[in-house]
C-alpha positions in Angstrom: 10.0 8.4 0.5 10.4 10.1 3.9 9.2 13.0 4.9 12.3 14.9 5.2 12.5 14.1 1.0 9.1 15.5 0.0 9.9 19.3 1.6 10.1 21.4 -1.5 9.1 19.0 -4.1 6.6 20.9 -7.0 3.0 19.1 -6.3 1.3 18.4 -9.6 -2.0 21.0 -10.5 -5.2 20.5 -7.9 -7.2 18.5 -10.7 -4.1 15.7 -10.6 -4.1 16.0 -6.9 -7.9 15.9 -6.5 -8.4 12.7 -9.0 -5.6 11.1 -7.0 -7.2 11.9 -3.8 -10.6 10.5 -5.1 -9.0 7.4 -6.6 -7.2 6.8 -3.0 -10.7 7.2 -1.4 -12.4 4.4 -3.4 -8.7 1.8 -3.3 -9.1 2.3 0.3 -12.8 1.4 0.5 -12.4 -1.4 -1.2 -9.3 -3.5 0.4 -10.6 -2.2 3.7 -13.9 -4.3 2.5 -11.8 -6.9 1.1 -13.1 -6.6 -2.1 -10.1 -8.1 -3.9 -12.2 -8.8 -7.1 -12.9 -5.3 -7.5 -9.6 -4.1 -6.4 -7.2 -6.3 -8.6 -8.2 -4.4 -11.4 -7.0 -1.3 -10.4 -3.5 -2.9 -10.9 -1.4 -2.3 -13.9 -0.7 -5.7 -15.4 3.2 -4.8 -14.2 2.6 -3.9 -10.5 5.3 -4.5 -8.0 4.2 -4.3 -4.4 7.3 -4.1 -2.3 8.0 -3.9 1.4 11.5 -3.2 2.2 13.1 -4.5 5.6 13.8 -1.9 8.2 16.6 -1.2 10.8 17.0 1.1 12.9 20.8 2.6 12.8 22.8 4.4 14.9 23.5 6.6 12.1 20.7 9.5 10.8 22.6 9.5 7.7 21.9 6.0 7.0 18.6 4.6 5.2 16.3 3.1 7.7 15.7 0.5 4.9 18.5 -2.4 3.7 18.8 -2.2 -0.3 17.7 -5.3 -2.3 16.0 -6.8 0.8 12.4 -7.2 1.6 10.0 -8.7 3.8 7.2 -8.7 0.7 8.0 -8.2 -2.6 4.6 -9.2 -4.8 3.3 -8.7 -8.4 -0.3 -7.9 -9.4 0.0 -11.9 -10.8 1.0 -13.6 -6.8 -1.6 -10.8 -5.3 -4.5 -12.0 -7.9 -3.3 -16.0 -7.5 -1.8 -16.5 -3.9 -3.7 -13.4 -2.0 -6.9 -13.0 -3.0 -7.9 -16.5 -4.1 -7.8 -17.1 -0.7 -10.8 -15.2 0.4 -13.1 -16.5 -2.1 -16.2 -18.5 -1.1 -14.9 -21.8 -2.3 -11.5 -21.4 -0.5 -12.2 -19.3 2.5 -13.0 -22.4 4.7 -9.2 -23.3 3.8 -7.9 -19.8 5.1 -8.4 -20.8 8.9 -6.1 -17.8 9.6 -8.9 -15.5 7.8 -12.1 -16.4 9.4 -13.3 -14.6 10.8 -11.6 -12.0 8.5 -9.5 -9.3 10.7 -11.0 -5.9 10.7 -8.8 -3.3 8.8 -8.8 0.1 8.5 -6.2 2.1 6.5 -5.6 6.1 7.0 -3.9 7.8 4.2 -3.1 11.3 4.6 -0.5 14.4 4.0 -0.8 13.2 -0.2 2.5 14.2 -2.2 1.0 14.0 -5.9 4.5 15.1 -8.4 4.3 14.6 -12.2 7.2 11.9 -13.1 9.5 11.9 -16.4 6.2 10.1 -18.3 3.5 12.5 -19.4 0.7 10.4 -17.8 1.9 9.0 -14.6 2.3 10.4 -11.3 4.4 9.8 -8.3 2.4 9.6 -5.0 3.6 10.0 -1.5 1.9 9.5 1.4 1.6 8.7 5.4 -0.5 5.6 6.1 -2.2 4.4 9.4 -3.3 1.0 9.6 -5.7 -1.0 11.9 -5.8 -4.5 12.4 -8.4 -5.9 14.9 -8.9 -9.8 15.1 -11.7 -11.9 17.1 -11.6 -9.7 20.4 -7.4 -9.5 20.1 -6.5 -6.1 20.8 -6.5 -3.6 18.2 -2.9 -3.6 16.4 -1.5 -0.4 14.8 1.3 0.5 12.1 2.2 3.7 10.6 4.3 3.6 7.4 5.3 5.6 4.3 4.0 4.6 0.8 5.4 5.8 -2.5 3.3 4.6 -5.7 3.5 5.3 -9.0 0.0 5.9 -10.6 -0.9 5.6 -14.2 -3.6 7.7 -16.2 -5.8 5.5 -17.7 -9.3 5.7 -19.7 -11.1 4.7 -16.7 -9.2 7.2 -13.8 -6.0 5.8 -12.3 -4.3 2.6 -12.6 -1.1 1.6 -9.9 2.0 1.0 -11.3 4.3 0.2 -8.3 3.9 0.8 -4.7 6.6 0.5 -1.9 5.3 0.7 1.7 8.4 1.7 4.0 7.1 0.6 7.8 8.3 3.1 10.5 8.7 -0.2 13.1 11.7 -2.6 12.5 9.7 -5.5 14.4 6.2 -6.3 12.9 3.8 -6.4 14.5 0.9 -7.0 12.4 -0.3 -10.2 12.6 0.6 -11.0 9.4 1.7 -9.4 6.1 -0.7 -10.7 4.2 -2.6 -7.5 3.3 -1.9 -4.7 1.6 -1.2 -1.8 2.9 
């Protein structure tokens, strides 16, 4: 969602916001660790993770996105499989591309937390700053937009969906093979 979207939006009640907050701090902690095994679980067993492909058009009326087309669009089965496999101990000497494993930090700020149609789910927006350092390469920096949906479960918060809408039309990260 873009910025221009959230303006005037209800926010849910501050315990929502703050549990969402807190369950942001710890998802962050762990994929900047790369702590996939303790991550994946915070997926609903129907997660999409979508990033759509952006343009930029001559027209501010226009999406910056193209409908139906994306540069990743991932379940919580391909990121548990394909991603994450990758960095365990018996595969990592495989992942020549991950070792040494970049340095990542994400930023997620200016939180949006708006009660959906379903009593126990949420709809998040947020800004997100993200790192990338590799070897001595220099650092490399994205900013981009996430909207999630978060589910209420026994155990805190579980994703439902999140679609991470980059501000740049040419990527420069040095690979999209991370979450963001």
């Amino acid at each position: 969602m873009l910025s221009d979207e959230r303006i005037g939006v209800q926010d849910t009640d501050d315990a929502t916001f703050t549990s969402v907050s807190r369950f942001y701090g710890r998802e962050t902690a762990l994929l900047d660790a790369h702590d996939y095994p303790r991550w994946i679980p915070l997926l609903e067993p129907e997660f999409v993770y979508r990033i759509p492909v952006t343009v930029t058009r001559d027209d501010p009326s226009q999406s910056p996105f193209v409908a139906g087309a994306y540069l990743l669009d991932e379940s919580r089965d391909s990121l548990a499989n394909l991603w994450a496999r990758r960095l365990e101990p018996e595969h990592i000497d495989f992942s020549w591309g991950e070792v040494p494993l970049q340095r990542v930090r994400r930023f997620v700020s200016v939180l949006s937390v708006t009660d959906t149609e379903r009593a126990n789910e949420v709809s998040v927006a947020s800004n997100v700053l993200v790192t990338v350092v590799h070897q001595s390469d220099p650092v490399v920096v994205t900013a981009a937009g996430r909207q999630d949906v978060l589910r209420r479960r026994g155990d805190g918060w579980g994703l439902v969906q999140r679609t991470v809408q980059l501000d740049e039309s040419v990527v420069r990260l040095p690979h999209l093979r991370m979450v963001i």
